[in-house]
C-alpha positions in Angstrom: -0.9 -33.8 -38.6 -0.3 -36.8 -36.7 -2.6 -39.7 -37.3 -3.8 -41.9 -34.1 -3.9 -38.5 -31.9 -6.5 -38.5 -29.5 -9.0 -35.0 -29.8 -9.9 -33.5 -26.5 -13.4 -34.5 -25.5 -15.9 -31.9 -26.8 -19.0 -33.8 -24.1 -17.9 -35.1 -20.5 -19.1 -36.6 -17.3 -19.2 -34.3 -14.2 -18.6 -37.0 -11.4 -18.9 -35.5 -7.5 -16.5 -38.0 -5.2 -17.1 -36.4 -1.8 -15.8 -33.9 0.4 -12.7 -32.2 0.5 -11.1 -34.1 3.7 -9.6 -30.0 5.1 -13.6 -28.8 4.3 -16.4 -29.7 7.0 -19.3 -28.1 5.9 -21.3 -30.0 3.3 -23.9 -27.3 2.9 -22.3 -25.0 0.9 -21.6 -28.2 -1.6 -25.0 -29.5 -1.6 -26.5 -25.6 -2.2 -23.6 -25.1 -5.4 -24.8 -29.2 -7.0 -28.5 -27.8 -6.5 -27.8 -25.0 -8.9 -25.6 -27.0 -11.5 -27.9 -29.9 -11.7 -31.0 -28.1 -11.3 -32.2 -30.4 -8.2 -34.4 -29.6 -5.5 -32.5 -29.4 -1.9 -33.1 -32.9 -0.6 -31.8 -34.3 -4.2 -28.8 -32.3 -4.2 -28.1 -33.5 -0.5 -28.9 -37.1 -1.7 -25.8 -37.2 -4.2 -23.7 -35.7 -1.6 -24.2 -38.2 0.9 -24.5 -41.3 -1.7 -21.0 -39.9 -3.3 -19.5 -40.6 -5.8 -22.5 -39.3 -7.6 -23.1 -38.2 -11.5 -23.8 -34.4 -11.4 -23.7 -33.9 -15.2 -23.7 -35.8 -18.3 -22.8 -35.0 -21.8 -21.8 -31.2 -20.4 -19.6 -29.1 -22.4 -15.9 -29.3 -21.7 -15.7 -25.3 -20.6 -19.1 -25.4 -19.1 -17.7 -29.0 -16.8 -14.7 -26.9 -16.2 -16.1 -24.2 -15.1 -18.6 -26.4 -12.8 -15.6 -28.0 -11.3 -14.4 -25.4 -10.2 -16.8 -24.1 -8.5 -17.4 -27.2 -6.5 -13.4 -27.2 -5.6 -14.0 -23.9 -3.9 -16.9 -24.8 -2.0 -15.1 -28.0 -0.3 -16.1 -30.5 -3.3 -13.8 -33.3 -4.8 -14.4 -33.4 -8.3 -13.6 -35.5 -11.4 -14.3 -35.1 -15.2 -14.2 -37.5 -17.6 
């Protein structure tokens, strides 16, 4: 094993940064951060508009991943770190 190698992250930060510029709609965004964070609507819509936003802290790697994803698809722009 090689000392001084870094292990992967086993807790990140879910960071929103705003809208996908080819995506218009920002409702299908603000509905998919209402069910990962667990907001109410106007929340959810709050951290859209006042982007870049923390959607999750001290998530899971796989769980951030697979959150990430999910905003990508719906028209999000998405960082973990």
């Amino acid at each position: 094993m090689l000392k001084g190698k870094s292990k992967e992250p086993t807790e990140v930060t879910l960071i929103f940064k705003g809208l996908a510029p080819t995506k218009h709609s920002s409702v299908r965004v603000i509905k998919a951060i209402e069910e990962i964070a667990g907001l109410e609507l106007i929340d959810s819509r709050k951290l859209v508009t006042n982007a870049p936003s923390i959607i999750k802290e001290k998530a899971p790697l796989a769980e951030a991943e697979k959150y990430k994803a999910m905003l990508v698809e719906t028209g999000g722009v998405v960082e973990i770190k």
